[in-house]
N, C-alpha and C positions, 0 to 999 in steps of 0.2 A: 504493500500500500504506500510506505512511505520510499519515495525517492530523493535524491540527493543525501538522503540519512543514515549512514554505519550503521544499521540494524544489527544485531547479533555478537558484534564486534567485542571483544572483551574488554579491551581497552574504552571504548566509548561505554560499556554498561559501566565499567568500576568508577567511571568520571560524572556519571550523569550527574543532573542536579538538576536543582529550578530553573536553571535559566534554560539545562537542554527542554524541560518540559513546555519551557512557555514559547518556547520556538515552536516545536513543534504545532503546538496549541492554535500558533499564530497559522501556518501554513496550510494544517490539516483538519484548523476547527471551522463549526462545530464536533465537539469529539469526545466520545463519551471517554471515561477512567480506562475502562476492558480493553477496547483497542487501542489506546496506550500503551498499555503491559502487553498485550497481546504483538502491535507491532516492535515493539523496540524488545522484546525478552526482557523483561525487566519485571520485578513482582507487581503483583498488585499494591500491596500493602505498600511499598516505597512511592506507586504511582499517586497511591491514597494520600499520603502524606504530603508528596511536593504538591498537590493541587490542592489540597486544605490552606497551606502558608499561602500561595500564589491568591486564592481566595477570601485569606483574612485581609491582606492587602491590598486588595480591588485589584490586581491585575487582569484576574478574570474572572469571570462571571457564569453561573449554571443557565442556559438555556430549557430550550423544550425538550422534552423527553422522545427517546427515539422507538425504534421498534421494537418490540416484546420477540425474542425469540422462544419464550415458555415461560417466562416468571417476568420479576418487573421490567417493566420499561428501564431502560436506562434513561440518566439523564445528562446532556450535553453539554462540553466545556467549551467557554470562547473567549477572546483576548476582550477586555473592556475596554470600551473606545473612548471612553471619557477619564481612564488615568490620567492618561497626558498627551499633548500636543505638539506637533510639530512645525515647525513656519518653512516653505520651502520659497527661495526669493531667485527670480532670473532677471540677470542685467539683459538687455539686448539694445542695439543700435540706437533702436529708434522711440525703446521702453523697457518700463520695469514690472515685471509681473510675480504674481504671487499669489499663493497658496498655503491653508491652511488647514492641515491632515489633521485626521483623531492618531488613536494610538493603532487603530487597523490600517493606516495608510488610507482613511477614503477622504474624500474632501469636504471639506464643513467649509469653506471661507472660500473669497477667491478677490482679488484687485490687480487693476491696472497703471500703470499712470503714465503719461510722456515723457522720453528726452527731447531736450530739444537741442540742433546740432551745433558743437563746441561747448556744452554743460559737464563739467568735470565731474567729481569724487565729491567736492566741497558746494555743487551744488543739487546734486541728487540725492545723494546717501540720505541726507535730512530729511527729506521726503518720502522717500522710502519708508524711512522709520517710522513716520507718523501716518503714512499708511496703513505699513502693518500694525501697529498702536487701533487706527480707528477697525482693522478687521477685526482683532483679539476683542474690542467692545463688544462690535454685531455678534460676535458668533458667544456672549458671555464665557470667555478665556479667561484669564488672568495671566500674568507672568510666571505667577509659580507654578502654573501647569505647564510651560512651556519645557518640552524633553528636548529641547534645543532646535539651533536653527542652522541650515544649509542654504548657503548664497552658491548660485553658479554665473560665470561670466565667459564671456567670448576670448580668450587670451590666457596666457602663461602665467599658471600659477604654480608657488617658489613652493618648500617643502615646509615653506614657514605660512604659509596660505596669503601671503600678498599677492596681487594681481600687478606683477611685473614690467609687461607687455600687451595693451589689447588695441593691436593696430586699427580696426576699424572703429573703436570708439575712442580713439586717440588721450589714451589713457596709461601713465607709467607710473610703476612704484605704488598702487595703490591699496591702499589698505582698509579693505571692506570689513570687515569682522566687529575693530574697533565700535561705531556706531553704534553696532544691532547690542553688541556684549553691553557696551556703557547702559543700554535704553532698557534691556531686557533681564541682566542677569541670569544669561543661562548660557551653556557653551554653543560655540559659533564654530559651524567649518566651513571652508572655500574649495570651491571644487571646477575646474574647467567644465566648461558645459556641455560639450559632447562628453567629454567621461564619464560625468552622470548622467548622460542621454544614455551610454551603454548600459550602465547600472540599470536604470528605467526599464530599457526595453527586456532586459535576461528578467528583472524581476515579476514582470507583468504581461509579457508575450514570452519569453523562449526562457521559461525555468529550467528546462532541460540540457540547457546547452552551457558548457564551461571557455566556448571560444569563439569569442565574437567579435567583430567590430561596428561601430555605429558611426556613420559620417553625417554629422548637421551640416546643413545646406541653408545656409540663409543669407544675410546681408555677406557673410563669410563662408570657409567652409573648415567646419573641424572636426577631430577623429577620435573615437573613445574606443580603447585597446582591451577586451577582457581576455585574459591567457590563462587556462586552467581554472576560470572561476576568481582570478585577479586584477583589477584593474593593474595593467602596465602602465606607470607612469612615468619610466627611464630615472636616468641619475639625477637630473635637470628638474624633473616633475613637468619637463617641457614635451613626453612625446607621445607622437599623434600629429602632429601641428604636417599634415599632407597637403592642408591647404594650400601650404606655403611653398608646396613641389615645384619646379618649376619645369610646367612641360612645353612651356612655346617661348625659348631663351629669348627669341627677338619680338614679344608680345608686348602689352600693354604694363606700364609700372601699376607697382601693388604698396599698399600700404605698410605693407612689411620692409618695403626698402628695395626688395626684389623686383625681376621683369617676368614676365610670362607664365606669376604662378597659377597654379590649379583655379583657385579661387576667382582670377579675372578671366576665366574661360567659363566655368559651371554654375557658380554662384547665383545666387537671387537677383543682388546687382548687377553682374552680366547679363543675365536673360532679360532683365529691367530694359537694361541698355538698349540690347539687341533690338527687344521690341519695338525700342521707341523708334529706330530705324524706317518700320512699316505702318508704325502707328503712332505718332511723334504727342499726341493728345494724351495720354498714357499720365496717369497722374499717381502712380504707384505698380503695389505687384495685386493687392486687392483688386483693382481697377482690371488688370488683364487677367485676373482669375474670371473675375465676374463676364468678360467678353470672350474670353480665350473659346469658347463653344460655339457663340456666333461669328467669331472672324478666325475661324480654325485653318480656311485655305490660305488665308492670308500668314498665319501665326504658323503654320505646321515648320517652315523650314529654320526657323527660329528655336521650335523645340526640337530639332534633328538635332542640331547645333551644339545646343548645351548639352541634350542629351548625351550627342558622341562624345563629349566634353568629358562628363558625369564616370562613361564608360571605361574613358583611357586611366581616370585616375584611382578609380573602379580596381582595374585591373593590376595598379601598382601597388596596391594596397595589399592585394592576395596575393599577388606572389612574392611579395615580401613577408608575409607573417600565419597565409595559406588559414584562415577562421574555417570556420565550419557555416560559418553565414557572416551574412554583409548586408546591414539594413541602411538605407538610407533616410534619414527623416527631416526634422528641423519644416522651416514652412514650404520648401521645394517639396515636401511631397502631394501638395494637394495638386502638382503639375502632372504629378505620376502616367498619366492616361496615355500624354503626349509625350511627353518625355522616353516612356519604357524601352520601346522598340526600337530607337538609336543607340541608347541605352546599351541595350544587352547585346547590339552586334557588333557595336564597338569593343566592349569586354570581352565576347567571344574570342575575337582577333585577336587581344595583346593580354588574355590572360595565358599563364603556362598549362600546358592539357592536365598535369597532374591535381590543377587545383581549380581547372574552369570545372573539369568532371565531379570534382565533389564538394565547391562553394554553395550556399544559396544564396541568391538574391536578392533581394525582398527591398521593397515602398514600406516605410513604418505605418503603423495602425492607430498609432496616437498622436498622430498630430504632431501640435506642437508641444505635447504635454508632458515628453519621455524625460528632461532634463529635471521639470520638476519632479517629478514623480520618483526620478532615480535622487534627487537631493535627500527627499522623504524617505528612503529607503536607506540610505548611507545615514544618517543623522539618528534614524532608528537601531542600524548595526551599531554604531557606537555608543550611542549614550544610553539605549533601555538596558545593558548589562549593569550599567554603573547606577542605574536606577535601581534595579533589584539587588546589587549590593547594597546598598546604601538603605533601604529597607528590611531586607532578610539577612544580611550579614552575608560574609565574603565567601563562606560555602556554600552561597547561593549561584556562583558565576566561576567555578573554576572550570574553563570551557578549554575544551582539549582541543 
C-alpha cells in the first residue's frame, strides 16, 4: 500500500516514531491504526501509542469510521489542518503572489499585488509583508500559527538564502527572508523558483518518481534538478540556471550579460516579442493567450519558433543529467497546444537515442501554481519535525 516507504525494513521499524507516523498519516490518510501496523510491520500497540501523543497534541484528528470487516468499524486518522500554517510567497517580474496552506498543504488564503518596472527589495518586500499581514487576518491566522514561510524568486540563490542575482528583475544581493522573519517571527526559507517548481510538481503530480526536472518558462527560463529524490542545487546553490545556455552565440543580448541564451529564444518575452512582429497591438502575453485561437494562422509560425526553441534546450537538458521526465511549466504552459508539436520534433532531433527513448515529456498540470505549492511542501519538510519536537520531545523526530 504504502510506497516511497521502507516497509519491513529493520532499521526503519527500530527508528520509527511520531514523526514516521504522522508522515505517513499525512500521505496515506485518512487511515485507520490497523493499517498502520498492518503496512509498516510494526505493532499495534506502539501504532496505538504514537497516535494517542500525535492526538493529544492536535496534530491529528479521528475522522469517520471506515468499513466493518466483522466487528467495529474502524475509525480514521488524519493530519489536522488547523495546527498550523504555512505562507508560501513568489517574487515574479511583473508581481508578487501568495499563498496560504493549512497544515495538509491545501489553500485557505490567496493574494496578489504589482511590481512595477525598476521597484527594488526596498520597495516591494514592505508590501509584501502587509499583504500577507492582511491574508493571515481574512483567513483568522495569527502569527503563532504560522509553521513558517517559503519565498521563491527568479535568480540565484547563495546557500545562505540571499537572492544574489535575478537578472530579469534587476535585483542583486538581496535579502528576502529578513522582512517576512522581523514581521512574523517564524523561520523563513529562500528557495529559486523553478527548484521548488520541481518540488511542487514530484509532490503533487509525479510522487512516484525520484528524477526529474522542471523548466519554468516565463518572463525567464529556469530549471529545478531533483536527482534520486534531491533537489541538486550544485556547490554554488547556482544550478539549473539552462536558461542562461547559450544556444544562438550571435543572438540577441540577455540580461544575464550573455548573447544568445536559451531564454531570449523560448521564453515568455521572446514569444511576446515574436508576436508582436505579426501582431504589433499585443498588449501583453494575456492578450495573445486570449486571441492566440482566433488569429492561430496568423500566430502558428511564431509558436513553431519558440516551440523549436523550447525543444533544442529540451534536449540539453536530458542528455546532460538523462531525468526520467521533463515537465515544463511556469505560464508558457497555457501555450502548450501550439507550442507541443515543434516542440517534440525539435527534441526528437538533438536529444541522444538512449535518453529520447526513455525521457517523458510533459506540459505541467498546475499552472502557474507548482513553485508555490513546492514552497509549501519544503517549508512543511522542514519545520513540522521541529514542531513535533518541540511539543512531544526529541524522541519524537529521530528520523533515519
Amino acid at each position: 500500500m504504502f510506497k516511497r516507504v521502507p516497509v519491513g525494513n529493520s532499521g526503519f521499524i527500530r527508528d520509527m516514531n511520531a514523526w514516521s507516523i504522522f508522515r505517513l498519516i499525512d500521505q496515506y490518510g485518512p487511515i485507520s491504526r490497523k493499517d498502520l501496523a498492518a503496512n509498516t510491520r510494526y505493532s499495534a500497540a506502539t501504532i496505538t501509542n504514537h497516535v494517542k501523543s500525535l492526538l493529544d497534541a492536535g496534530f491529528v484528528l479521528e475522522t469517520s469510521k471506515g468499513d466493518s470487516t466483522g466487528g467495529r468499524k474502524p475509525v480514521h486518522i488524519a493530519v489536522n489542518p488547523r495546527k498550523a500554517y504555512i505562507l508560501g510567497v513568489e517574487l515574479e517580474v511583473g508581481q508578487v503572489r501568495l499563498l496560504l496552506f493549512n497544515l495538509c498543504r491545501t489553500v485557505v488564503g490567496s493574494r496578489s499585488l504589482p511590481i512595477q518596472p525598476g521597484q527594488g527589495p526596498a520597495q516591494v518586500l514592505p508590501r509584501a509583508v502587509a499583504a500577507a499581514k492582511d491574508m493571515l487576518a481574512a483567513a483568522g491566522v495569527s502569527r503563532e500559527q504560522l509553521l513558517g514561510i517559503g519565498i521563491g524568486a527568479p535568480g540565484q540563490i547563495s546557500q545562505e538564502g540571499v537572492l544574489t542575482f535575478a537578472p530579469n528583475l534587476g535585483w542583486k544581493r538581496a535579502v528576502l527572508a529578513e522582512p517576512f522573519a522581523a514581521a512574523f517571527g517564524c523561520p523563513v526559507l529562500v528557495e529559486n523558483e523553478a527548484k521548488a517548481g520541481a518540488i511542487g510538481e514530484r509532490e503533487w503530480q509525479y510522487p512516484q518518481l525520484d528524477n526529474l526536472a522542471y523548466v519554468s518558462v516565463k518572463e525567464g527560463i529556469g530549471c529545478g534538478i531533483l536527482l534520486a529524490g534531491h533537489l541538486y542545487r550544485g556547490t554554488s546553490g547556482s544550478a539549473g540556471e539552462f536558461g542562461h545556455v547559450p544556444l544562438k552565440p550571435d543572438g540577441r543580448s540577455c540580461h544575464c550579460g550573455g548573447r544568445g541564451c536559451w531564454e531570449t529564444l523560448a521564453s515568455e518575452t521572446a514569444l511576446l516579442r515574436k508576436a508582436r512582429r505579426v501582431q504589433p497591438d499585443l498588449t501583453g502575453v494575456d492578450a495573445l493567450a486570449a486571441i492566440a485561437p482566433l488569429e492561430l494562422a496568423k500566430l502558428q509560425p511564431v509558436f513553431e519558433d519558440v516551440g523549436h526553441w523550447l525543444g533544442i534546450g529540451a534536449a540539453v537538458i536530458v542528455n546532460a543529467i538523462a531525468p526520467e521526465l521533463l515537465v515544463i511549466g511556469g505560464s508558457m504552459a497555457r501555450f502548450a497546444p501550439w507550442i507541443f508539436p515543434a516542440l517534440a520534433e525539435a527534441f526528437a532531433s538533438q536529444a541522444l537515442p538512449a535518453v529520447r527513448e526513455t525521457v517523458q515529456l510533459e506540459f505541467s498540470q498546475m499552472g502557474d501554481q507548482a513553485t508555490l505549492h513546492g514552497l509549501g511542501a519544503l517549508v512543511f519538510t522542514e519545520h513540522a519535525p521541529v514542531l513535533l519536537t518541540r511539543e512531544l520531545g526529541e524522541d519524537a523526530v529521530a528520523v533515519t
